[in-house]
C-alpha positions in Angstrom: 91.8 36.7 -110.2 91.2 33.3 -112.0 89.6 35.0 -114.6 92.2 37.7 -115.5 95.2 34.1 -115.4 92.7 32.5 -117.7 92.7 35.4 -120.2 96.5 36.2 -120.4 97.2 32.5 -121.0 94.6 32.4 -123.5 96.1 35.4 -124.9 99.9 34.1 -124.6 98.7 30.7 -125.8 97.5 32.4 -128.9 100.9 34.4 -129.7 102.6 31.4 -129.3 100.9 29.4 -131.7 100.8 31.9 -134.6 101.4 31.1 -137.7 104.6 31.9 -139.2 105.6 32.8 -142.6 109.0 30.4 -144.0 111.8 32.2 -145.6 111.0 32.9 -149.1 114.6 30.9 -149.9 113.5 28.1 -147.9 112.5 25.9 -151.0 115.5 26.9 -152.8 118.1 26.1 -149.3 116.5 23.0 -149.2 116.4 22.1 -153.0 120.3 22.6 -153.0 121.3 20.9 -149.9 119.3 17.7 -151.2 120.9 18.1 -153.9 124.6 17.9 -152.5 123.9 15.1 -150.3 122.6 13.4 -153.5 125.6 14.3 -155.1 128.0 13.5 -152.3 126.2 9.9 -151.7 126.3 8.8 -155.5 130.3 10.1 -155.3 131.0 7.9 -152.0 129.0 4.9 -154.0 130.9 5.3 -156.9 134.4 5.2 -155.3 133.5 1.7 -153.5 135.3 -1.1 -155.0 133.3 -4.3 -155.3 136.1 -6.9 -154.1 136.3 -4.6 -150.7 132.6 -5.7 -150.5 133.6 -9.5 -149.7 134.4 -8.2 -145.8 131.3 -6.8 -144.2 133.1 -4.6 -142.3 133.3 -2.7 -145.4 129.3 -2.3 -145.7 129.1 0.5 -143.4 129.7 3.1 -145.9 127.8 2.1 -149.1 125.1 1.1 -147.2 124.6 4.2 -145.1 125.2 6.5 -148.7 122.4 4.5 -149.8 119.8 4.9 -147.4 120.9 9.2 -147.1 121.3 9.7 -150.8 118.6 7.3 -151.4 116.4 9.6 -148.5 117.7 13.0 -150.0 116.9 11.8 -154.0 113.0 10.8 -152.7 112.8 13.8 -151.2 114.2 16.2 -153.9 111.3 14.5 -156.6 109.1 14.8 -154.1 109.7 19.0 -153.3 110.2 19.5 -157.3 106.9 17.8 -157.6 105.1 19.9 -154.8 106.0 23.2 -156.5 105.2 22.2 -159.9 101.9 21.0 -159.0 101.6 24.4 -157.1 103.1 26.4 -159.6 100.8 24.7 -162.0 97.3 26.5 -160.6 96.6 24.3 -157.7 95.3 21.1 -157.3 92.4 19.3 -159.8 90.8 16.2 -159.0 92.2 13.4 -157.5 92.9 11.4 -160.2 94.8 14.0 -162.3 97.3 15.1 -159.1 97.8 11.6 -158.9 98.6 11.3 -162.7 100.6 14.6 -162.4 102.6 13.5 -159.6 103.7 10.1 -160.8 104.8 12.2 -164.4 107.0 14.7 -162.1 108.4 11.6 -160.0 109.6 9.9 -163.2 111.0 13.0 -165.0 112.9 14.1 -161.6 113.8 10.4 -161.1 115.3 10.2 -164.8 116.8 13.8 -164.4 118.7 12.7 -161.2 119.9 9.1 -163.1 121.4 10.7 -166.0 118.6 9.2 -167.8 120.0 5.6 -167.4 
């Protein structure tokens, strides 16, 4: 009886913890929702006034479109960099997905500036 309990949850344990497949869109949903809340933080920044920012009552929102659009930028270079790399033919060594990484970071990072 044990036996035959021990083999259906073995067998339901492995069902559950299949691997599953992501949308093919996934990358592209994501992309483009980073990308609005990177939009929609630099907007909120740029409307701030700087004399408002003599009360720190007035902190709240700047700060907090900072840190999110700040988040949602890092993690935009970072996916853009992902599928280049794999997009590229997989990984080399070390050194050059290091080297390739840091190139992607600063051409995404000077893409999402306005080269600045």
């Amino acid at each position: 009886m044990s036996e035959a309990l021990g083999n259906n949850f073995e067998g339901l344990l492995r069902e559950a913890l299949a691997p599953v497949e992501p949308p093919e869109d996934l990358a592209l949903r994501l992309e483009s929702t980073l990308e609005s809340i990177t939009e929609m933080a630099a907007d909120e920044l740029q409307e701030w006034e700087l004399s408002s920012m003599r009360d720190p009552r007035n902190w709240a929102r700047p700060a907090a479109a900072l840190v999110v659009g700040g988040g949602a930028g890092v993690a935009l270079v970072l996916l853009r960099s992902r599928r280049r790399t794999h997009s590229s033919g997989g990984l080399g060594g070390a050194r050059e997905t290091a080297e390739r990484t840091v190139r992607d970071l600063r051409r995404e990072t000077r893409k999402l500036l306005g080269d600045r």
